[in-house]
C-alpha positions as CSV (number, residue, x, y, z in Angstrom):
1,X,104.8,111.4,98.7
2,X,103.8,108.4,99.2
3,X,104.5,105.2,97.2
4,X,101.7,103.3,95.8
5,X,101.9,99.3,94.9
6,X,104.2,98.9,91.9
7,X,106.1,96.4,90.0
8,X,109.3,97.0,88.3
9,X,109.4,98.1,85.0
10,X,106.1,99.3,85.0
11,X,106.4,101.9,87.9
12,X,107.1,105.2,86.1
13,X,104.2,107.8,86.0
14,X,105.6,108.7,82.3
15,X,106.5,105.3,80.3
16,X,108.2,107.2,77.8
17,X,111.1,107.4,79.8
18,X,114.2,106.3,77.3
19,X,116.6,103.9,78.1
20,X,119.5,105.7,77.0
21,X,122.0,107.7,79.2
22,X,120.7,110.9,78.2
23,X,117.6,111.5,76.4
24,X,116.5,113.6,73.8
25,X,115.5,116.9,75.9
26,X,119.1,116.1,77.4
27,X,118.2,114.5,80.9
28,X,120.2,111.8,82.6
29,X,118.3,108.0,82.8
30,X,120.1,106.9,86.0
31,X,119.3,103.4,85.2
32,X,121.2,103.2,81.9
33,X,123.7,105.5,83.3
34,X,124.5,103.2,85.7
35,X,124.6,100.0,83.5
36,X,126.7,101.6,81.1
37,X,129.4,102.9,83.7
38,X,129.0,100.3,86.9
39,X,127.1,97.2,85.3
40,X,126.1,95.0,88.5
41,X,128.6,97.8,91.0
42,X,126.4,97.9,93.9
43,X,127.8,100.8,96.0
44,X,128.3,102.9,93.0
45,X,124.6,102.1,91.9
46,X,123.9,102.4,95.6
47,X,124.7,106.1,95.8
48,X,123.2,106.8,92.5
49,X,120.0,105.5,94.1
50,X,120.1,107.2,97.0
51,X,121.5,111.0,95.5
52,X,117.9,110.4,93.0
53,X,116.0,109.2,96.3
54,X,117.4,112.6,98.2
55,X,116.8,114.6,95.4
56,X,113.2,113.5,94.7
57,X,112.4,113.5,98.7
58,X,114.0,117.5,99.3
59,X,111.7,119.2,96.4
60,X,108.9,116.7,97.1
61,X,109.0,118.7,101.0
62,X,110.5,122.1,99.8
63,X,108.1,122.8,97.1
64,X,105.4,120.3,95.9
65,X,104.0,119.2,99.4
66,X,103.5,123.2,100.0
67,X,101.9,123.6,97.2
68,X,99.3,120.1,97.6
69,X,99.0,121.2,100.9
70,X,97.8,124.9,99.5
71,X,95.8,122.9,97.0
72,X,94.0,120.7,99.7
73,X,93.0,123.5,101.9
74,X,91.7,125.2,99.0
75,X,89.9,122.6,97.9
76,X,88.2,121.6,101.4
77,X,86.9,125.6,101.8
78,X,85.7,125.4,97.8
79,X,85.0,122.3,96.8
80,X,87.6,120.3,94.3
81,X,86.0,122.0,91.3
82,X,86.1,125.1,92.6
83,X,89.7,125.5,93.6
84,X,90.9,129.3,92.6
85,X,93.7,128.8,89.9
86,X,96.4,130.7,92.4
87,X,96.2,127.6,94.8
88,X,96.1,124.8,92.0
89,X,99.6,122.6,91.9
90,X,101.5,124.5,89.1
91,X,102.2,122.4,86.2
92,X,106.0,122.9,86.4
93,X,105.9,121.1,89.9
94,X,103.7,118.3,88.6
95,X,106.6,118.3,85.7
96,X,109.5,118.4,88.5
97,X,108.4,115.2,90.8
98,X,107.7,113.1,87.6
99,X,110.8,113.9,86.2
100,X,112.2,112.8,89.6
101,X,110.2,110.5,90.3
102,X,111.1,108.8,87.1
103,X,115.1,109.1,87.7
104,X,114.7,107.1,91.0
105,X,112.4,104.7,90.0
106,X,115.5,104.2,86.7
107,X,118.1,104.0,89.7
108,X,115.8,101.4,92.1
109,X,115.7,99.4,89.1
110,X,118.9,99.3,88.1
111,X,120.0,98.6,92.3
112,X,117.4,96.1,92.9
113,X,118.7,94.0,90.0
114,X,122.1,93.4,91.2
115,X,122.2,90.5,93.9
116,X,123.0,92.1,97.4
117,X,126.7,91.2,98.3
118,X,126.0,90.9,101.8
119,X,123.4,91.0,104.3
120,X,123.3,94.5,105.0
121,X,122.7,95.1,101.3
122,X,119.9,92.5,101.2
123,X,118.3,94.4,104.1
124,X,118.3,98.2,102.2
125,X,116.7,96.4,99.3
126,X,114.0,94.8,101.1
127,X,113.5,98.8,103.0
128,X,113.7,99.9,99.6
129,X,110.3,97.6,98.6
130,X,108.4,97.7,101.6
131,X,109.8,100.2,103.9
132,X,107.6,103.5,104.5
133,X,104.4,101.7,104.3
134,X,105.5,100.8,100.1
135,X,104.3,97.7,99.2
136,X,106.3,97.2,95.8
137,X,105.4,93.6,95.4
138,X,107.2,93.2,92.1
139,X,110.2,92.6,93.5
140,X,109.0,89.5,95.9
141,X,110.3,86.9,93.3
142,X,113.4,88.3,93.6
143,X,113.6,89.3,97.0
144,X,112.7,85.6,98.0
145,X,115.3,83.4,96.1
146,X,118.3,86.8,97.9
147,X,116.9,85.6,100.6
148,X,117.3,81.4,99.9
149,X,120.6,82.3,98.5
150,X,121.7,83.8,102.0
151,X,120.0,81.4,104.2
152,X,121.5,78.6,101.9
153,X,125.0,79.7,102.2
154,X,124.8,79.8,105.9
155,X,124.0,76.0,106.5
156,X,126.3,75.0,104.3
């Protein structure tokens, strides 16, 4: 799926995401996982990102694009408000890629936060923001004074 503009802190499609490790119905929060067991490690927090990120992108192709796609067609032959209920999106899918969805956006957060300890790691966070047509713009502030920090320590 497709990212659309966010800013950090603000991106997750269900706010009531806790802060804690675990949360009440028992799911991890990468984002205080992470800060509890790696504060500011970025290749541990690096492969927490990216495990969420391939996690989110395999049922996102395996199972919910299917099913929008099925939803689509459907909707093109009848009409969005006429879309038979055996070709809607079922609501444990919608549930899936939220829940998902919300785990890497806890991870990116935690990530982008930590200052990039080299070049290479400045470069995967500014992919990270804009890469794939993303245009998350709330890390800019940030991304800017990585980038002043880098370019400073190579005049000096």
């Amino acid at each position: 799926m497709a990212d659309t503009p966010v800013e950090p802190g603000v991106r997750r499609a269900n706010p009531s995401v806790s802060r804690r490790p675990v949360d009440a119905g028992g799911e991890i929060n990468a984002h205080s996982t992470i800060a509890a067991i790696a504060p500011g490690n970025w290749s541990a927090s690096l492969a927490v990102y990216l495990a969420a990120k391939a996690a989110e992108d395999a049922y996102d192709r395996d199972y919910y694009l299917p099913a929008y796609r099925r939803w689509a067609a459907a909707a093109d032959e009848f009409g969005s408000g006429n879309v038979p209920p055996g070709d809607h999106i079922p609501a444990e899918f919608e549930a899936e890629i939220e829940r998902l969805q919300n785990l890497r956006f806890d991870a990116e957060d935690a990530l982008m936060v930590i200052p990039s300890p080299d070049g290479i790691a400045f470069a995967r966070k500014f992919l990270i923001a804009y890469g794939d047509n993303r245009d998350a713009n709330g890390w800019n502030d940030m991304l800017e004074a990585e980038a002043k920090r880098f370019v400073g320590e190579a005049v000096q």
